[in-house]
MIZAMAR-337314 format. One line per field, with one value per residue: residue number from 1; x, y, z of N, C-alpha, C, O in turn; chain. Coordinates in Angstrom, 2 decimals. Layout:
BEGIN
pos: [NUM / ...]
npx: [X / ...]
npy: [Y / ...]
npz: [Z / ...]
capx: [X / ...]
capy: [Y / ...]
capz: [Z / ...]
cpx: [X / ...]
cpy: [Y / ...]
cpz: [Z / ...]
opx: [X / ...]
opy: [Y / ...]
opz: [Z / ...]
unit: [A / ...]
//
This chain:
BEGIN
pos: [1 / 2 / 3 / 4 / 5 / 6 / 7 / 8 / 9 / 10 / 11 / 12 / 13 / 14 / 15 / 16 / 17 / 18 / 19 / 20 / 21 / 22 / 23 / 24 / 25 / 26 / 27 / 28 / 29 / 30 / 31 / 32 / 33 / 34 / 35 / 36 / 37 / 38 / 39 / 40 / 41 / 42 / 43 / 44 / 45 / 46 / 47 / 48 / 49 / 50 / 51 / 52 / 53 / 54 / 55 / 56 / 57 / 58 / 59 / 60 / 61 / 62 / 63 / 64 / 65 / 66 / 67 / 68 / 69 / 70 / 71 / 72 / 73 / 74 / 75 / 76 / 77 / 78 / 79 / 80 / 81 / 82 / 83 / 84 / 85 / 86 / 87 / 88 / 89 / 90 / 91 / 92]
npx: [0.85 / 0.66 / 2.07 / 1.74 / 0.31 / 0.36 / -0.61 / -2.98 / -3.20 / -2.13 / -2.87 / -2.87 / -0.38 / -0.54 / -1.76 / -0.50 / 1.76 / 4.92 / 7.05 / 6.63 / 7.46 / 8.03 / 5.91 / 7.09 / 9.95 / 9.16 / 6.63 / 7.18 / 5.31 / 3.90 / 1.37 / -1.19 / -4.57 / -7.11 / -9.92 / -12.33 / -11.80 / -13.32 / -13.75 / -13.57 / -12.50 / -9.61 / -9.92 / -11.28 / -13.12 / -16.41 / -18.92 / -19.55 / -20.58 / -18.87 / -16.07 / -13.82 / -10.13 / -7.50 / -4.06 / -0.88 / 0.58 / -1.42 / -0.23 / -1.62 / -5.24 / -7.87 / -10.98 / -13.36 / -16.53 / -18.15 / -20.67 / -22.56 / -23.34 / -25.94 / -26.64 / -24.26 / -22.87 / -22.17 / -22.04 / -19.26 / -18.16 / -14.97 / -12.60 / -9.62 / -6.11 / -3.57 / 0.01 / -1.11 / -3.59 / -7.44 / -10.58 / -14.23 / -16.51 / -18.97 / -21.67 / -23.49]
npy: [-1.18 / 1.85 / 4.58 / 7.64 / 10.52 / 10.72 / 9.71 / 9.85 / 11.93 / 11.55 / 10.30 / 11.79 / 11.06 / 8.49 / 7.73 / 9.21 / 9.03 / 8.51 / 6.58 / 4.14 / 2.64 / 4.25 / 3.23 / 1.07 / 2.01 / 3.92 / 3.11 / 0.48 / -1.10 / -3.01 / -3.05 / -1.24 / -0.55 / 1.76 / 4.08 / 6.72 / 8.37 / 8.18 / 5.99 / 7.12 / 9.05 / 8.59 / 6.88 / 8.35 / 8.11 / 8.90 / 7.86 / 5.54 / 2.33 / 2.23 / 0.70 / -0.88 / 0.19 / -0.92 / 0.36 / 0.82 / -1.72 / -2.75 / -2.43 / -0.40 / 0.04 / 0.94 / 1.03 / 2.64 / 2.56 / 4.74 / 4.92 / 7.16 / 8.02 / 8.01 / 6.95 / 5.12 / 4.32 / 2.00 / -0.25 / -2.31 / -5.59 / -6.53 / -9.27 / -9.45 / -10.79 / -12.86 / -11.87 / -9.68 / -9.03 / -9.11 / -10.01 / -9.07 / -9.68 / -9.81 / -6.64 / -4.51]
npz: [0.00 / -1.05 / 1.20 / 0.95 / 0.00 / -2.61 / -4.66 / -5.64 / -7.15 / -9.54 / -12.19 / -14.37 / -15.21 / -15.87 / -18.02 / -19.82 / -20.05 / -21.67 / -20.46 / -19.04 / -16.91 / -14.41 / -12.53 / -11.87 / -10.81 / -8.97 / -7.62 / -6.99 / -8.91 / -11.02 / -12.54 / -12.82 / -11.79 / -12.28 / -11.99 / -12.01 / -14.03 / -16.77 / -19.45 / -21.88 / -21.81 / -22.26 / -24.70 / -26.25 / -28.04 / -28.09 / -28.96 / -28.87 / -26.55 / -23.48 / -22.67 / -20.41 / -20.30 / -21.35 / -21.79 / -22.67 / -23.30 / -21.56 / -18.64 / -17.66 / -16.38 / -17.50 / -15.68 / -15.41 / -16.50 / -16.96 / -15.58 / -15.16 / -17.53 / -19.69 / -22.00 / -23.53 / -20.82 / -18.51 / -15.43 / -14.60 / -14.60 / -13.86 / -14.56 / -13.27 / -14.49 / -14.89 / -16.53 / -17.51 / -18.37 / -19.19 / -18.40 / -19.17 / -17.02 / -16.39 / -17.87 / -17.02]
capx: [0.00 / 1.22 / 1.82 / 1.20 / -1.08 / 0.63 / -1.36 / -4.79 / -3.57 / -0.83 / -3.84 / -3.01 / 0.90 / -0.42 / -2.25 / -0.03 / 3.08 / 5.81 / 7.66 / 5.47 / 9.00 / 7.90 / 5.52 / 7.59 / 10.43 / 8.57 / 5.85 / 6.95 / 4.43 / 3.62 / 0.18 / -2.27 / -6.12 / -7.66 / -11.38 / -12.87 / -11.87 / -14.31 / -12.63 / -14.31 / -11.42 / -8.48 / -10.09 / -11.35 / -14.62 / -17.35 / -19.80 / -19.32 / -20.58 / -17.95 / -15.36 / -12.70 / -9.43 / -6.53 / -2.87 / 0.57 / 0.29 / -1.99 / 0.16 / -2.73 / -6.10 / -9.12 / -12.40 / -14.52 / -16.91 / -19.19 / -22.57 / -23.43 / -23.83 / -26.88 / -26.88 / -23.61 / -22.21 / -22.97 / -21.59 / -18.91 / -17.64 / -13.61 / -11.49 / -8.18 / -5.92 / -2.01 / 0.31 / -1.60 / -4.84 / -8.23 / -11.94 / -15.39 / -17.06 / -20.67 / -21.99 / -25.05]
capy: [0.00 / 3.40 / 5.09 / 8.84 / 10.80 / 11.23 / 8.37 / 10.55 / 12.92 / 11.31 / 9.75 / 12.31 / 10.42 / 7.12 / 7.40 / 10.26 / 9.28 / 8.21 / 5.65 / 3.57 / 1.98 / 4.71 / 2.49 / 0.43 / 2.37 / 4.78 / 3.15 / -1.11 / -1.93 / -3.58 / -2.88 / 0.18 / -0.68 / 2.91 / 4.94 / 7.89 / 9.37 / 7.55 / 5.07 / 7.90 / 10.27 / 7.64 / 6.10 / 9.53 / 7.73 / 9.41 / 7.85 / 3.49 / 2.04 / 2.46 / -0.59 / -1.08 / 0.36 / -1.13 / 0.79 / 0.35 / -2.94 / -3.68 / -2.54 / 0.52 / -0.55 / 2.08 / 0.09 / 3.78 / 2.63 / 5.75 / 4.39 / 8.06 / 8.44 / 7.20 / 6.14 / 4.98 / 3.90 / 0.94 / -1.10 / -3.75 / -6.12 / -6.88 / -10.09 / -9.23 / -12.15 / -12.75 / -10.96 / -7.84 / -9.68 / -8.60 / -10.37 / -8.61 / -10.61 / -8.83 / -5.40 / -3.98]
capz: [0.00 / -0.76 / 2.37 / 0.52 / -0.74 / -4.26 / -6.17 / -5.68 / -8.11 / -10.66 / -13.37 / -16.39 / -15.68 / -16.04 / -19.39 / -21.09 / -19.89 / -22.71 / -20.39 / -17.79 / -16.06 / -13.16 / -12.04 / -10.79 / -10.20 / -8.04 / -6.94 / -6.81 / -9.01 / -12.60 / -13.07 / -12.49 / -12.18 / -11.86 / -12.15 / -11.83 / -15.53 / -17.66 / -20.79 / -23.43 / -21.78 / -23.24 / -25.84 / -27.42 / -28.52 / -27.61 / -29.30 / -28.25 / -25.69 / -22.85 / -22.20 / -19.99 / -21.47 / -21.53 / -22.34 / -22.82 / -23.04 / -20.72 / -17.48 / -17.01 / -17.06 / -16.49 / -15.30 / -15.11 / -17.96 / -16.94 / -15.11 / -15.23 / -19.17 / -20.03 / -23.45 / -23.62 / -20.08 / -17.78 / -14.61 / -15.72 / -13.68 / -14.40 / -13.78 / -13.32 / -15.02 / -15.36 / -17.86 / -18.14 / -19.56 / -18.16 / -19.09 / -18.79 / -16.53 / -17.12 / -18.13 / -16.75]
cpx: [0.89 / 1.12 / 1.55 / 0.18 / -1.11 / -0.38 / -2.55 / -4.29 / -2.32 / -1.73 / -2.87 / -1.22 / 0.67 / -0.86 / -1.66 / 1.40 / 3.69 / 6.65 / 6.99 / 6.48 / 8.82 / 7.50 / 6.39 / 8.90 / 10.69 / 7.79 / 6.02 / 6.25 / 4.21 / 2.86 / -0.83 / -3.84 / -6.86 / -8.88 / -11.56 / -12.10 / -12.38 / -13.71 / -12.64 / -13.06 / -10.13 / -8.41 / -10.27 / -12.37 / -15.52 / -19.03 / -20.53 / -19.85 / -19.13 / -17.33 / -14.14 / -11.18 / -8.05 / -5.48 / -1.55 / 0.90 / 0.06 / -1.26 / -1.01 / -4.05 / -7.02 / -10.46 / -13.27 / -15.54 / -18.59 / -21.02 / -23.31 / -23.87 / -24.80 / -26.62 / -25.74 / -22.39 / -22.71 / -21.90 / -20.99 / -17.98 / -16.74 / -13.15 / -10.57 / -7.44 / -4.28 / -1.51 / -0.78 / -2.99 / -6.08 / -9.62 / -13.06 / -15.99 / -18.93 / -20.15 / -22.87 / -25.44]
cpy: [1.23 / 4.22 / 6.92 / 9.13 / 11.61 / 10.36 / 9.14 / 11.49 / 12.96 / 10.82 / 10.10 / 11.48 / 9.24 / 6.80 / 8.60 / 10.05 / 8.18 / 6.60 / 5.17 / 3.01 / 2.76 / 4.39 / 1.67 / 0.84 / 3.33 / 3.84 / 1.17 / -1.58 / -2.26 / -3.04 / -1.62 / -0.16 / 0.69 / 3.37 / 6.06 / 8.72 / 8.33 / 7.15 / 5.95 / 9.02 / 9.37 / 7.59 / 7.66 / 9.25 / 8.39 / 9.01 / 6.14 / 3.71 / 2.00 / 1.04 / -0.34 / -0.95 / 0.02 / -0.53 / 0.27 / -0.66 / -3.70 / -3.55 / -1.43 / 0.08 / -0.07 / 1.54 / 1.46 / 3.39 / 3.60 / 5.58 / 5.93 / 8.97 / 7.22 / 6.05 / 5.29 / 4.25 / 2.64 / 0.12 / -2.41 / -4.03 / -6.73 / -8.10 / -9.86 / -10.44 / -11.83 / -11.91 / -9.93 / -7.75 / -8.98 / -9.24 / -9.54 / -9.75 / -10.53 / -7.28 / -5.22 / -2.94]
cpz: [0.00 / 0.61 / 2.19 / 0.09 / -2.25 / -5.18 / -6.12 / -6.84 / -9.49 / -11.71 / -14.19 / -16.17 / -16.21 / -17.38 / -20.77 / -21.04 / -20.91 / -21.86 / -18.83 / -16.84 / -14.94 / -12.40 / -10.52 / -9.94 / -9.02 / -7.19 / -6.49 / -7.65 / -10.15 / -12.84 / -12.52 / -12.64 / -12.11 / -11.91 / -11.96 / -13.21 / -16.39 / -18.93 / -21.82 / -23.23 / -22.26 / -24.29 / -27.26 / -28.11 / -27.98 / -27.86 / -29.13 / -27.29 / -24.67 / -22.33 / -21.17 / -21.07 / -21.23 / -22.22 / -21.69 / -22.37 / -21.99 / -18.94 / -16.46 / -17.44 / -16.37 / -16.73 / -15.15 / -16.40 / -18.19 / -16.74 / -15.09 / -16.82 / -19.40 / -21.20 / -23.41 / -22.31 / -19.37 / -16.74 / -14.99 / -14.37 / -14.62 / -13.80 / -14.20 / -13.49 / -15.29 / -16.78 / -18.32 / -18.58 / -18.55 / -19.17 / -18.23 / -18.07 / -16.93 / -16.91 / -17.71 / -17.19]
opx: [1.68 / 0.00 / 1.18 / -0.76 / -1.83 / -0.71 / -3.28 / -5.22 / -1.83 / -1.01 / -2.10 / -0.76 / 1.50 / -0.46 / -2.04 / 2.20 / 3.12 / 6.83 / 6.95 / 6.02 / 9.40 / 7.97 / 6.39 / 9.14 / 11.70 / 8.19 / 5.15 / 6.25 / 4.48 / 3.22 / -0.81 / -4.31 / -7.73 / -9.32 / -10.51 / -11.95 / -11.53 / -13.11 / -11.84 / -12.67 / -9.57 / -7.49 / -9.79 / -12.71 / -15.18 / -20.02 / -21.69 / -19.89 / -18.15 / -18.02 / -13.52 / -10.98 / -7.39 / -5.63 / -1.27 / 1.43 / 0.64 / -1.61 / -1.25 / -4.22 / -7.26 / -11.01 / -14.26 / -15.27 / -19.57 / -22.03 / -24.54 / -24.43 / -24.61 / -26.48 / -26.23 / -21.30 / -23.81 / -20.84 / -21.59 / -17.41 / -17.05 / -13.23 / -10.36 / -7.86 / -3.85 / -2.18 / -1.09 / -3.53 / -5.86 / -9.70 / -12.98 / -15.93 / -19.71 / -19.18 / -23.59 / -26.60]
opy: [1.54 / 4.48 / 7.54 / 8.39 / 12.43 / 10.58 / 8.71 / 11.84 / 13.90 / 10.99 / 9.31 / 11.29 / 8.79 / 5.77 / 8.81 / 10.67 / 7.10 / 5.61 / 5.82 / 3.00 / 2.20 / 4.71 / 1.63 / 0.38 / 3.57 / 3.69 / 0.61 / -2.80 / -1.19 / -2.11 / -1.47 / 0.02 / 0.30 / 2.24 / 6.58 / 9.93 / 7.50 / 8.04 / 5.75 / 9.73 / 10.16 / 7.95 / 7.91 / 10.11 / 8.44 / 9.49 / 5.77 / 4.84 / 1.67 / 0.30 / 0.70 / -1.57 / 0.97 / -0.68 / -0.38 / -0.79 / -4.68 / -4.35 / -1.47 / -0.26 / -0.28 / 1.59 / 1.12 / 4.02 / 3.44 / 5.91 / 5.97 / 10.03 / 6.00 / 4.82 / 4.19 / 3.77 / 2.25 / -0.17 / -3.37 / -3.30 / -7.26 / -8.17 / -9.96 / -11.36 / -10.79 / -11.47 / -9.57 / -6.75 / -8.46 / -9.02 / -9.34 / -10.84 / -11.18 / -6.77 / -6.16 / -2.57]
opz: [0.89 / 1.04 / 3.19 / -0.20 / -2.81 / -6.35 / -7.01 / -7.57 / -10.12 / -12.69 / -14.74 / -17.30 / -17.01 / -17.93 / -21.92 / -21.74 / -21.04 / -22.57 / -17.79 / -15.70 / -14.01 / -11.30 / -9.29 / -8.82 / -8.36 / -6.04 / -5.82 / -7.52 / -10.71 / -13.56 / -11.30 / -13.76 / -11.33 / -11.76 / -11.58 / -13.04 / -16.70 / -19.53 / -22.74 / -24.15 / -23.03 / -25.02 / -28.37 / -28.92 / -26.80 / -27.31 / -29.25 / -26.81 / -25.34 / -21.62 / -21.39 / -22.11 / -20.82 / -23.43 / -20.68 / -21.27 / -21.50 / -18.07 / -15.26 / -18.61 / -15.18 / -17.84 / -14.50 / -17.42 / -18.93 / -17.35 / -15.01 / -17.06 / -19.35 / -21.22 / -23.15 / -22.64 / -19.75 / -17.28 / -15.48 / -13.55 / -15.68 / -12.57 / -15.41 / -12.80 / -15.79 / -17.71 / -19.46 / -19.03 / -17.46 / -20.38 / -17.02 / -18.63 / -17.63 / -16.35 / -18.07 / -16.98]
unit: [A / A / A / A / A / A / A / A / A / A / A / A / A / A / A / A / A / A / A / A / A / A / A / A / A / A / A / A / A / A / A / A / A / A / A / A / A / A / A / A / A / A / A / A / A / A / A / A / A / A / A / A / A / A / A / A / A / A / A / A / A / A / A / A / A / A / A / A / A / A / A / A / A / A / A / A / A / A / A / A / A / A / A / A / A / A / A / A / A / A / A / A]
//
């Protein structure tokens, strides 16, 4: 567990940043599960249904898939899976 209170406000590093190796050399860690910026702010779609988004290969992986956009968002339940992999379990 992080014992700071830097990880509340590093996001825009994790999905803009050029070399993800900070991860672990900052923080210990391989993988990033995150929320609260909605997949449509990554992906740049605006117009899909909202998925779980996987980047840079798969070590960041943003589960927000926006339950508060109607048309377009909905409650998805993730299994987290070796090497970087990740299956929808359901959508609601």
């Amino acid at each position: 567990l992080i014992s700071t209170n830097d990880h509340l406000w590093i996001r825009n590093q994790f999905y803009e940043c050029k070399n993800i190796d900070f991860l672990k050399s900052n923080y210990g860690v391989d993988r990033v599960i995150f929320g609260h910026t909605p997949t449509r702010y990554i992906t740049k779609n605006d117009n899909e249904k909202m998925n779980p988004a996987s980047i840079h290969g798969g070590r960041l992986l943003c589960i927000d898939t926006g339950t508060n956009y109607r048309d377009i968002g909905s409650v998805t339940i993730v299994e987290i899976l070796p090497d970087f992999k990740y299956r929808i379990a359901a959508q609601i």
